[in-house]
Biotite code that builds the C-alpha atoms (Angstrom):
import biotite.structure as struc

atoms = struc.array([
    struc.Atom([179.179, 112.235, 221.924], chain_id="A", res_id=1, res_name="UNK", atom_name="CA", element="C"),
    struc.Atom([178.034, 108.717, 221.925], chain_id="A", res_id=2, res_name="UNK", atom_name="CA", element="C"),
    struc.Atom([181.912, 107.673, 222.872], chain_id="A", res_id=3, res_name="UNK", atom_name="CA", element="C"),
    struc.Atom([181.594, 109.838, 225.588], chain_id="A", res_id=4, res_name="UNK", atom_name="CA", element="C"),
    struc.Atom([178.409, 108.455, 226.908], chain_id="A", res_id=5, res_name="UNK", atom_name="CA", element="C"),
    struc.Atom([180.429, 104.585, 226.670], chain_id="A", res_id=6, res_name="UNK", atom_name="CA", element="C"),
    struc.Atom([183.298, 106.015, 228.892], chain_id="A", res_id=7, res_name="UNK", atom_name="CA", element="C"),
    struc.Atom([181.153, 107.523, 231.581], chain_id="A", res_id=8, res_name="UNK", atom_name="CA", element="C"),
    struc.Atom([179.159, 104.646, 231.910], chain_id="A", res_id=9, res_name="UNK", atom_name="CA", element="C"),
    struc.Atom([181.979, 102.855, 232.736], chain_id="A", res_id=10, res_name="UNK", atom_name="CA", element="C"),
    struc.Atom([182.786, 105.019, 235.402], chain_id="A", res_id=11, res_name="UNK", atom_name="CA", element="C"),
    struc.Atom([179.299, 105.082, 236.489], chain_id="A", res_id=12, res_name="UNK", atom_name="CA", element="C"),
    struc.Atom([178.775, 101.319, 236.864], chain_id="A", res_id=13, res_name="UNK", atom_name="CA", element="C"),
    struc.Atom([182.145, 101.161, 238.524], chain_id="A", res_id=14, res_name="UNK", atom_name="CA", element="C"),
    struc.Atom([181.430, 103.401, 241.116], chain_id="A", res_id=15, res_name="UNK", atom_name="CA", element="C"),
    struc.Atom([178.108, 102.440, 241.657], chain_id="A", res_id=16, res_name="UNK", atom_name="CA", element="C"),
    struc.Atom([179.203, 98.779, 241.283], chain_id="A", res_id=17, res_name="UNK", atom_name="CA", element="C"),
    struc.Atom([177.128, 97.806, 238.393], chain_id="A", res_id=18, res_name="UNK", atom_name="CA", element="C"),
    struc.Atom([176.917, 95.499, 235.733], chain_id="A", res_id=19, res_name="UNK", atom_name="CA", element="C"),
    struc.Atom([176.260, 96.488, 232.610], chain_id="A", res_id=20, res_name="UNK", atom_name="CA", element="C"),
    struc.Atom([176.108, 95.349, 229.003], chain_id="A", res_id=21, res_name="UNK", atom_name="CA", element="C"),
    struc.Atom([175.687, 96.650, 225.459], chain_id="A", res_id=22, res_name="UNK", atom_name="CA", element="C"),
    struc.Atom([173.087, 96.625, 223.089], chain_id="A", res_id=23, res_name="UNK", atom_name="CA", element="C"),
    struc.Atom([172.551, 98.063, 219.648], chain_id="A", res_id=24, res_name="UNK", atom_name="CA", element="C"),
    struc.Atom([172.339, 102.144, 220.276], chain_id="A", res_id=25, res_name="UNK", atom_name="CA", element="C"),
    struc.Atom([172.124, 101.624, 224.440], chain_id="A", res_id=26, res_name="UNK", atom_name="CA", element="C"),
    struc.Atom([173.840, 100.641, 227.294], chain_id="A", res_id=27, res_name="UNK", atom_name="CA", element="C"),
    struc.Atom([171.741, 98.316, 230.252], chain_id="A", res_id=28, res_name="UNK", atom_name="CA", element="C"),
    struc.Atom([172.363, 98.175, 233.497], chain_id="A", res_id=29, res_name="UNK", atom_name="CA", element="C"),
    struc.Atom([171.006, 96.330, 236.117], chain_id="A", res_id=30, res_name="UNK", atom_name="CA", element="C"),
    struc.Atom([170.321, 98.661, 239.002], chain_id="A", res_id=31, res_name="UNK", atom_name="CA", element="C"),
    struc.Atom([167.696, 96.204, 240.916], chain_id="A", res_id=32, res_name="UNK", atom_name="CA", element="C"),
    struc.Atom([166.997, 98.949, 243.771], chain_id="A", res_id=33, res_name="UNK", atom_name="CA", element="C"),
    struc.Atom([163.341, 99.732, 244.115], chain_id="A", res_id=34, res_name="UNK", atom_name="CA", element="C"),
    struc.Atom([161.683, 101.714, 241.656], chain_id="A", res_id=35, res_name="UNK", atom_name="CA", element="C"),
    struc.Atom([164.820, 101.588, 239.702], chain_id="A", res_id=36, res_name="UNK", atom_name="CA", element="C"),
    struc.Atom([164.789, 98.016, 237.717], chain_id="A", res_id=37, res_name="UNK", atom_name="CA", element="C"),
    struc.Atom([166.990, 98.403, 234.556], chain_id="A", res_id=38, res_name="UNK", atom_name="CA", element="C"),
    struc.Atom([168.200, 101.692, 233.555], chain_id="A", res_id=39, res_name="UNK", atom_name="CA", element="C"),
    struc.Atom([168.985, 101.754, 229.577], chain_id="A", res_id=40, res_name="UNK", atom_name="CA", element="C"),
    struc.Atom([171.456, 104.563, 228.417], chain_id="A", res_id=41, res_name="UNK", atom_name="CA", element="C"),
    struc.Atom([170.907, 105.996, 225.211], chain_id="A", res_id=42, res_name="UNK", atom_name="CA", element="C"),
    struc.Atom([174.024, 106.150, 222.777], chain_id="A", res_id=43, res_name="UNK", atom_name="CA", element="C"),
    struc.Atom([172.397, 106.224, 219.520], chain_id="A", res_id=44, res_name="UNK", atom_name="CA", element="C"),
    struc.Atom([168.935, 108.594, 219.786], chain_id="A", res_id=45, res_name="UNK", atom_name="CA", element="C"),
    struc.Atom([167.467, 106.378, 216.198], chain_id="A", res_id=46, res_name="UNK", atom_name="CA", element="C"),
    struc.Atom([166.610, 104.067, 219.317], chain_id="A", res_id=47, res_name="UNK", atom_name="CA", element="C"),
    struc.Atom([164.428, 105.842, 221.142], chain_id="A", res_id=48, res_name="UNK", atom_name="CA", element="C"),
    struc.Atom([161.152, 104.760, 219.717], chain_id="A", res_id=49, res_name="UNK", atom_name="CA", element="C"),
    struc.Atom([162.216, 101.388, 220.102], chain_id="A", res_id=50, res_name="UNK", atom_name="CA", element="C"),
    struc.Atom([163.575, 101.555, 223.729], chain_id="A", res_id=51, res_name="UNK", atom_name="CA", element="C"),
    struc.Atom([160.205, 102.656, 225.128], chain_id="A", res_id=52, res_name="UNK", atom_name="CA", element="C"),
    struc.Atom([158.344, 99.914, 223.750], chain_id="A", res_id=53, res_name="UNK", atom_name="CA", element="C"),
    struc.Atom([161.097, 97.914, 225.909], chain_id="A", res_id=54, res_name="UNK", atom_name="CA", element="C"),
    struc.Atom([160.881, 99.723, 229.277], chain_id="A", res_id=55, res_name="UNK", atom_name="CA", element="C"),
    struc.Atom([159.007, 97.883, 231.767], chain_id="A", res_id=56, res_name="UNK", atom_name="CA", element="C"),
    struc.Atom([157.701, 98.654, 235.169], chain_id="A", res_id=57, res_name="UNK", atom_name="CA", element="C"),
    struc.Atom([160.256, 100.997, 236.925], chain_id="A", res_id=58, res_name="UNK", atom_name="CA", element="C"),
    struc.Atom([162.517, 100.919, 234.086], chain_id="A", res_id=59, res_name="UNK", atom_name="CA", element="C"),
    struc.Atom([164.678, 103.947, 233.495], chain_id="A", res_id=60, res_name="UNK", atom_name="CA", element="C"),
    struc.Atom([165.868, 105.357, 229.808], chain_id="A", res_id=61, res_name="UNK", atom_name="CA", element="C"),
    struc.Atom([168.282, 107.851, 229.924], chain_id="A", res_id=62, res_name="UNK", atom_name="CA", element="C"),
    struc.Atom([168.852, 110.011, 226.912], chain_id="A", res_id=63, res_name="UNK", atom_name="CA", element="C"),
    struc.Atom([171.904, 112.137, 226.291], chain_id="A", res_id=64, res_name="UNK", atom_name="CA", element="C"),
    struc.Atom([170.388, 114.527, 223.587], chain_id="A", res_id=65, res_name="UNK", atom_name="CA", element="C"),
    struc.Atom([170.811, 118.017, 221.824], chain_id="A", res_id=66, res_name="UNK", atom_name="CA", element="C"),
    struc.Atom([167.404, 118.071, 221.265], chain_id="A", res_id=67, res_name="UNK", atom_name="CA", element="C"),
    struc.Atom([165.810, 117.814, 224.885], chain_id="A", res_id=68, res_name="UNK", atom_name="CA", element="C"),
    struc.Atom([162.347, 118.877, 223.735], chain_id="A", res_id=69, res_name="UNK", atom_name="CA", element="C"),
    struc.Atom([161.631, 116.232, 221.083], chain_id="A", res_id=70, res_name="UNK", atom_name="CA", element="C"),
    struc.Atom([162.871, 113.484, 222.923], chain_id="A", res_id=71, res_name="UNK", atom_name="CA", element="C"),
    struc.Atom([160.872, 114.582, 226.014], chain_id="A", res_id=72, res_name="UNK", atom_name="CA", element="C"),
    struc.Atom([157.863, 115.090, 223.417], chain_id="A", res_id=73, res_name="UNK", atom_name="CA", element="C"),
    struc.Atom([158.527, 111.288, 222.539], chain_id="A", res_id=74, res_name="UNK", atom_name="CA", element="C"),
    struc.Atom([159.200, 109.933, 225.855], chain_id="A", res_id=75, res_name="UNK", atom_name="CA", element="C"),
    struc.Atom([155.709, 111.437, 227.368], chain_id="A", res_id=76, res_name="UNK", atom_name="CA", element="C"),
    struc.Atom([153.958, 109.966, 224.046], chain_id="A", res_id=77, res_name="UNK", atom_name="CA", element="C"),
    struc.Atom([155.193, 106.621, 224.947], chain_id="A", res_id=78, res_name="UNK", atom_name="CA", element="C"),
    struc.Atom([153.728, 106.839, 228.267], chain_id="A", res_id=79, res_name="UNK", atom_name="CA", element="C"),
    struc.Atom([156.908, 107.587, 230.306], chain_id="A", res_id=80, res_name="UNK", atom_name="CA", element="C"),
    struc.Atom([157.387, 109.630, 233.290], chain_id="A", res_id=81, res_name="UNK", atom_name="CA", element="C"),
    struc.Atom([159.768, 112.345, 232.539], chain_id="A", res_id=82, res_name="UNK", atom_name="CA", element="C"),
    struc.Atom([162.292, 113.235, 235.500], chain_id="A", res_id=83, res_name="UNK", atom_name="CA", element="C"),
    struc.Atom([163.811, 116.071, 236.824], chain_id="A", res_id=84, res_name="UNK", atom_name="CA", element="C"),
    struc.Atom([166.400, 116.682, 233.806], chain_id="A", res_id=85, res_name="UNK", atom_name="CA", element="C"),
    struc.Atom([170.370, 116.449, 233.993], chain_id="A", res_id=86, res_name="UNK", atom_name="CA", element="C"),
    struc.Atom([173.090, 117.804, 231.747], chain_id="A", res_id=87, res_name="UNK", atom_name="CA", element="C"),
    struc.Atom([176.585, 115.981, 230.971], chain_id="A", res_id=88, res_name="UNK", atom_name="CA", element="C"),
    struc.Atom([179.448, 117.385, 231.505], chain_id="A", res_id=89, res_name="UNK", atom_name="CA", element="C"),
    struc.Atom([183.256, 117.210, 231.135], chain_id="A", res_id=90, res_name="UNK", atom_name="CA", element="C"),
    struc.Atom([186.553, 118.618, 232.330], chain_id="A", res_id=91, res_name="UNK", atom_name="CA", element="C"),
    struc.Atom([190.196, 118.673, 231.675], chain_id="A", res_id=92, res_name="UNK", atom_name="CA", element="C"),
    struc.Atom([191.169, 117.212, 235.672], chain_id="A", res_id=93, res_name="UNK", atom_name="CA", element="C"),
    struc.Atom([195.001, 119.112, 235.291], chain_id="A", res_id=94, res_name="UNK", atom_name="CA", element="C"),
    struc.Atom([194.356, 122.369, 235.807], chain_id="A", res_id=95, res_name="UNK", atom_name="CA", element="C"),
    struc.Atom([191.325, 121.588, 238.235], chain_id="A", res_id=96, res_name="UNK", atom_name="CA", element="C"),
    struc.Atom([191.045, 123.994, 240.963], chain_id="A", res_id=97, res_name="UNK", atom_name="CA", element="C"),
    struc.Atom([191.713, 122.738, 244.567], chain_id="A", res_id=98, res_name="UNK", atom_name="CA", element="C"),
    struc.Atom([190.589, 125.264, 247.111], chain_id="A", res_id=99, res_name="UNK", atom_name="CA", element="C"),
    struc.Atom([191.669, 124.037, 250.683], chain_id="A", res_id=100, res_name="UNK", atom_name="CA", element="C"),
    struc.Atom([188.445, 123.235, 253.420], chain_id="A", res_id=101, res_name="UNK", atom_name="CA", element="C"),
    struc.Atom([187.909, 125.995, 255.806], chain_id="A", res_id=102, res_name="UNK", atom_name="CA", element="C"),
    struc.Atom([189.467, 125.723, 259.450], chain_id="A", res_id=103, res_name="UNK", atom_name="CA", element="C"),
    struc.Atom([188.532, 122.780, 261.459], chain_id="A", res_id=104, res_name="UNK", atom_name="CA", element="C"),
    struc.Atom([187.515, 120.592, 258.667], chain_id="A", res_id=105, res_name="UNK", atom_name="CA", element="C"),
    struc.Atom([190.017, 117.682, 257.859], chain_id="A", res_id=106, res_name="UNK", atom_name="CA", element="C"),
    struc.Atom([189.973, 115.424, 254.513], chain_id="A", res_id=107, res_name="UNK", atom_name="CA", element="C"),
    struc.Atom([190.237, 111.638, 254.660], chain_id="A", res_id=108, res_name="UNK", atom_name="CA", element="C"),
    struc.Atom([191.655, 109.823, 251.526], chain_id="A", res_id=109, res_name="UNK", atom_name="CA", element="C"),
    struc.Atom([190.343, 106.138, 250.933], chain_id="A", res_id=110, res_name="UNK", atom_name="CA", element="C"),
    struc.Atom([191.484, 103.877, 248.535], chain_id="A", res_id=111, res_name="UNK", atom_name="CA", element="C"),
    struc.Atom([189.749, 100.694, 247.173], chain_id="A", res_id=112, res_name="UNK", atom_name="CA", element="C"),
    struc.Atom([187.775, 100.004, 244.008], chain_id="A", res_id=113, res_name="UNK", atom_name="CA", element="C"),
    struc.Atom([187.611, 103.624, 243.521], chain_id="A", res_id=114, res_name="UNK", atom_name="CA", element="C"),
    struc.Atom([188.974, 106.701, 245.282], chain_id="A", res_id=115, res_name="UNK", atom_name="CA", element="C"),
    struc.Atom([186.451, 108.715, 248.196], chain_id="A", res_id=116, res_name="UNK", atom_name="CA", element="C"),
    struc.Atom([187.196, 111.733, 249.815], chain_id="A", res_id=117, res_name="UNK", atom_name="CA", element="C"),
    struc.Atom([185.315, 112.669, 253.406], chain_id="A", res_id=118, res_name="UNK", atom_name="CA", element="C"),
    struc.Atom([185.592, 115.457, 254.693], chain_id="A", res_id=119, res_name="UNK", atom_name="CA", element="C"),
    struc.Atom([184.902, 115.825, 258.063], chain_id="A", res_id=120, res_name="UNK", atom_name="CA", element="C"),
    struc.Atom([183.982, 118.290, 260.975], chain_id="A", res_id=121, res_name="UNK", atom_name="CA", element="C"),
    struc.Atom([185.122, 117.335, 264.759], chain_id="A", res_id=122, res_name="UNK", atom_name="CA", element="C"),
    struc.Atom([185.591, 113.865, 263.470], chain_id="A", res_id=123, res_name="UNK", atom_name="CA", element="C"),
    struc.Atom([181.768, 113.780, 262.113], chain_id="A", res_id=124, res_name="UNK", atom_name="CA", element="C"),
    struc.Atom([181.445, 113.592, 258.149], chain_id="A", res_id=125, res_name="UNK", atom_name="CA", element="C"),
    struc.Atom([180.738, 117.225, 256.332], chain_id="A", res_id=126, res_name="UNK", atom_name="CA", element="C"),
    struc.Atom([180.652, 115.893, 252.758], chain_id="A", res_id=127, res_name="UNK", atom_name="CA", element="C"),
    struc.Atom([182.359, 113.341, 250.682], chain_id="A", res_id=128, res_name="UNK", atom_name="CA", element="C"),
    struc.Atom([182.555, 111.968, 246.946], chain_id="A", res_id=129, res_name="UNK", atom_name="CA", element="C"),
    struc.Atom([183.361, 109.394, 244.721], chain_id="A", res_id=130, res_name="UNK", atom_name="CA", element="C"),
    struc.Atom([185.713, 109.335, 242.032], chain_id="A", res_id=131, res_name="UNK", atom_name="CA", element="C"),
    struc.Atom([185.678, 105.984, 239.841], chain_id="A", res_id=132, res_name="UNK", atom_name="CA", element="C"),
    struc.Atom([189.018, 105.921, 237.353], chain_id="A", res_id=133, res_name="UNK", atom_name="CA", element="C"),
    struc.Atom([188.580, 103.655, 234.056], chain_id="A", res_id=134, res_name="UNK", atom_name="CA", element="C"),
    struc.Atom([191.708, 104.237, 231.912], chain_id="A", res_id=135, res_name="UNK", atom_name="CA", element="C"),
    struc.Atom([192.040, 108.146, 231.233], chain_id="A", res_id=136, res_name="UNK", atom_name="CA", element="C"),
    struc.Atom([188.966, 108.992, 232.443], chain_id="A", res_id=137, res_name="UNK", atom_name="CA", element="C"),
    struc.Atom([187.713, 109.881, 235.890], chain_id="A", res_id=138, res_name="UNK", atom_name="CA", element="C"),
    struc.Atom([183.845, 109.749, 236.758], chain_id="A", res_id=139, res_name="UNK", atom_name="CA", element="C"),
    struc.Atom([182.205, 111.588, 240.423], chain_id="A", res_id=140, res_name="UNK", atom_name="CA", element="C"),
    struc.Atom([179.509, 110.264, 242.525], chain_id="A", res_id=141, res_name="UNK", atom_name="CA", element="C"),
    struc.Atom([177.870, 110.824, 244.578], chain_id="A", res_id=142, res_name="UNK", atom_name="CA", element="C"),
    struc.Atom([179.172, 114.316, 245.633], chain_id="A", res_id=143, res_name="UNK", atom_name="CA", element="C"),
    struc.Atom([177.223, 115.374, 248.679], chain_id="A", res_id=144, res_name="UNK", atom_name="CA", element="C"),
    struc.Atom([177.191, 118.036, 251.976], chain_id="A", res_id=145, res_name="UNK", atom_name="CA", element="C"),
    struc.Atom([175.522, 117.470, 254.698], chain_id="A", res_id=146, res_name="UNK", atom_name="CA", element="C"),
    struc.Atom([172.918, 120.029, 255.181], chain_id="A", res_id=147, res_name="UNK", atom_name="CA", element="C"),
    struc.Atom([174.309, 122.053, 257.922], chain_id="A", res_id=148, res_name="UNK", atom_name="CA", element="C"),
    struc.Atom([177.677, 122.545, 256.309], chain_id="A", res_id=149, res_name="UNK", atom_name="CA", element="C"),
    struc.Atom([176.212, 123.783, 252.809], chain_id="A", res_id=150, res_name="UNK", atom_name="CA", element="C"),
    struc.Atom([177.184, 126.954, 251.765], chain_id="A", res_id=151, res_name="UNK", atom_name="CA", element="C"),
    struc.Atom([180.865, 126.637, 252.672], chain_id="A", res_id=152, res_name="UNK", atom_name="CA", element="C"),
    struc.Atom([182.346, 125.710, 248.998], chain_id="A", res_id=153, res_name="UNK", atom_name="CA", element="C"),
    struc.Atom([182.575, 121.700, 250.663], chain_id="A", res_id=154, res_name="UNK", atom_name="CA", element="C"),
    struc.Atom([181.829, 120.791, 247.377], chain_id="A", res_id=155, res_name="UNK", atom_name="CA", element="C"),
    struc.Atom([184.679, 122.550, 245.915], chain_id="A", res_id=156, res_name="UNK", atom_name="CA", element="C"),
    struc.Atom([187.409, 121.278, 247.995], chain_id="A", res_id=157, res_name="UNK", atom_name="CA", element="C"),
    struc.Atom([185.884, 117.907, 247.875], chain_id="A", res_id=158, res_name="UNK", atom_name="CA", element="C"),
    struc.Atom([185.930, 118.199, 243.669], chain_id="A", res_id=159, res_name="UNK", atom_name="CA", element="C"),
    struc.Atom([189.332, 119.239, 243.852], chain_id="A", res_id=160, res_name="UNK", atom_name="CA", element="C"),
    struc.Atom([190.772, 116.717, 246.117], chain_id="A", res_id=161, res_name="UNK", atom_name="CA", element="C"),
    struc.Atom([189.272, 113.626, 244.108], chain_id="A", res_id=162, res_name="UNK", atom_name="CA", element="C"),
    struc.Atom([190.586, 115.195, 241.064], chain_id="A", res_id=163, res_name="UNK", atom_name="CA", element="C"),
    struc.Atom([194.401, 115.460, 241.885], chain_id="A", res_id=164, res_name="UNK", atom_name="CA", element="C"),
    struc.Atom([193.961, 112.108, 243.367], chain_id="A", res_id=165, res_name="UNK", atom_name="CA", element="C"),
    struc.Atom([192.710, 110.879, 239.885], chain_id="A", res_id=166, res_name="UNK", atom_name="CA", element="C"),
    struc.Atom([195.391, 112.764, 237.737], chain_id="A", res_id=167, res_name="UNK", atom_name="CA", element="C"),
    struc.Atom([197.954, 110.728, 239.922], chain_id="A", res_id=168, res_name="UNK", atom_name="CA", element="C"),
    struc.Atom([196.513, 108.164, 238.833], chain_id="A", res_id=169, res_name="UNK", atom_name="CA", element="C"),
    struc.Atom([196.870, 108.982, 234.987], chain_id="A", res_id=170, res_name="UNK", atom_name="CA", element="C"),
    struc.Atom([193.488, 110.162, 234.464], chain_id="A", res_id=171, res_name="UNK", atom_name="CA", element="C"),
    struc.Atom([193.447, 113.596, 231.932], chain_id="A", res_id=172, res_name="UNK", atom_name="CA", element="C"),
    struc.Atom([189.328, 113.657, 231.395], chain_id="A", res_id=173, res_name="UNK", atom_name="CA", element="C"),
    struc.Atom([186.228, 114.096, 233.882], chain_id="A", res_id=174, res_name="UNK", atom_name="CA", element="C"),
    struc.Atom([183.129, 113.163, 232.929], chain_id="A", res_id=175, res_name="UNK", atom_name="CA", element="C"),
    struc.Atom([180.052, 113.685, 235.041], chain_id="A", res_id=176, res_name="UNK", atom_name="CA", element="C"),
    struc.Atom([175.653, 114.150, 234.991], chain_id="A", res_id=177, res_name="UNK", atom_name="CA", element="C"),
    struc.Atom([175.098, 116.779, 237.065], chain_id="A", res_id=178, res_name="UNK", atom_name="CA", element="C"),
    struc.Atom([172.004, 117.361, 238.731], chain_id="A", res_id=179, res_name="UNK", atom_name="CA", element="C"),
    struc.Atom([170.330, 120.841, 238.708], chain_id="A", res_id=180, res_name="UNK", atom_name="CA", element="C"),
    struc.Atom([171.288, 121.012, 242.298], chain_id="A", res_id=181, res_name="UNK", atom_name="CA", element="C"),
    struc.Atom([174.902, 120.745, 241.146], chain_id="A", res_id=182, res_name="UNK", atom_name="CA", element="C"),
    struc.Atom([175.209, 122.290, 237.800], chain_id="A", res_id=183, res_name="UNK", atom_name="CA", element="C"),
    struc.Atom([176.315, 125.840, 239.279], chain_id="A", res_id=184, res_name="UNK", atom_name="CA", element="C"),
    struc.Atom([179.327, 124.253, 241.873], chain_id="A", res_id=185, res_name="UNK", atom_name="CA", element="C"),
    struc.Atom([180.636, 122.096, 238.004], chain_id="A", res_id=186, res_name="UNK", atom_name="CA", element="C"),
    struc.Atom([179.900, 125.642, 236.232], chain_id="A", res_id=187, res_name="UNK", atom_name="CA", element="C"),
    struc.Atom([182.005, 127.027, 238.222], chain_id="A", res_id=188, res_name="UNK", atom_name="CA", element="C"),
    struc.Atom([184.499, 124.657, 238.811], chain_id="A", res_id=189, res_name="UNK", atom_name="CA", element="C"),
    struc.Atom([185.042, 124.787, 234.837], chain_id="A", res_id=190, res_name="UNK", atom_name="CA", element="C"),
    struc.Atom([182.893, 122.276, 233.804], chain_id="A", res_id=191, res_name="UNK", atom_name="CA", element="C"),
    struc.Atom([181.430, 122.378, 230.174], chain_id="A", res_id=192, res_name="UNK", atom_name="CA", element="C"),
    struc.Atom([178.297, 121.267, 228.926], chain_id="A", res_id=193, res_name="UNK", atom_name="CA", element="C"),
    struc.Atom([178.173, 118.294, 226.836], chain_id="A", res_id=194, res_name="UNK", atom_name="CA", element="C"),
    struc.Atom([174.315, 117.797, 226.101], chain_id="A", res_id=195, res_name="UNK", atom_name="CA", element="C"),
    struc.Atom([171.587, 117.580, 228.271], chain_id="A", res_id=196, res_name="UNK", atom_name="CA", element="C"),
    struc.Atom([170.130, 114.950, 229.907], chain_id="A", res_id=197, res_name="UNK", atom_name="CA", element="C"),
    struc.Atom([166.679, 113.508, 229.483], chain_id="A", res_id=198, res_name="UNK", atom_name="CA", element="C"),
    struc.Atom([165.429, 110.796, 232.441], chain_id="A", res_id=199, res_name="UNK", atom_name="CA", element="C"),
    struc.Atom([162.282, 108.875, 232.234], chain_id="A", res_id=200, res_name="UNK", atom_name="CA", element="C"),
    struc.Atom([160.647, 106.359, 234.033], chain_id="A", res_id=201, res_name="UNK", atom_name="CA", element="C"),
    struc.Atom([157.588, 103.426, 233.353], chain_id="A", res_id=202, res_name="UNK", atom_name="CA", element="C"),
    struc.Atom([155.891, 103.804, 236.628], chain_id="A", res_id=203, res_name="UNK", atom_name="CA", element="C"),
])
């Protein structure tokens, strides 16, 4: 798992447009938005005692883990507040499904540092994503609807779109943390679970 972890944080910081570096049994990246200093992702859980002791003021550390009870256990102990939790997830991108967008919505392909889709709605944007490509693997972000055009499987079409865009480009692997808001759209696009997600914070 801890491979895995390496690969989507490069997708991450790429689509984000991060830097990053790595350290003994973490990644760090420098987020510098506000209440969001540093953000250290855990590759090798034996560093989780130590970590805290290094999280400052509106630090992050974020903890891919089979065991999300202990290391929550440890993180409160340390004096951390304990976010909403995430799971990670990953997906073979060929056999992705692709649904089309309902009548009178139109997708927009962009091309730069990474690939976004928009889908919009009498010209106005519906919902759009993210997909950052590092070698054979293909990272989302930022997947969002706008609230008045939920509940019309947006998120689907988007998914599928910026996944045939990244298997032209070579990619064979997704790799995503999914929010609880978005675990059931991955679950049933044919995601599978990884590990979940721990997220703390030194307020």
């Amino acid at each position: 798992m801890n491979e895995l972890v390496k690969r989507w944080c490069a997708g991450w910081t790429k689509a984000d447009g991060l830097v990053g570096h790595e350290g003994p049994g973490w990644l760090e990246i420098r987020v510098d938005r506000p209440g969001r200093r540093i953000e250290r992702v855990v590759t090798d859980e034996s560093t989780v005692t130590g970590l805290t002791a290094l999280t400052g003021q509106d630090d992050w550390l974020t903890v891919p883990t089979r065991s999300p009870e202990a290391v929550t256990k440890a993180l409160q102990g340390a004096g951390l507040t304990v976010r909403a939790p995430e799971t990670f997830m990953r997906r073979t991108l060929a056999d992705h499904p692709a649904p089309q967008p309902p009548d009178g919505y139109s997708v927009v392909v962009t091309r730069e540092n990474v690939i976004e889709v928009r889908l919009l709605h009498n010209g106005a944007p519906a919902a759009s994503g993210l997909m950052a490509v590092v070698g054979e693997d293909a990272v989302p972000h930022r997947i969002q609807t706008s609230p008045e055009h939920r509940r019309r499987g947006l998120g689907s079409v988007v998914m599928g779109v910026l996944a045939q865009e990244a298997v032209a480009d070579g990619t064979t692997t997704g790799l995503l943390f999914a929010s609880d808001d978005g675990l059931h759209l991955y679950r049933r696009l044919g995601w599978e679970e990884v590990a979940d997600v721990v997220i703390a914070r030194r307020d």
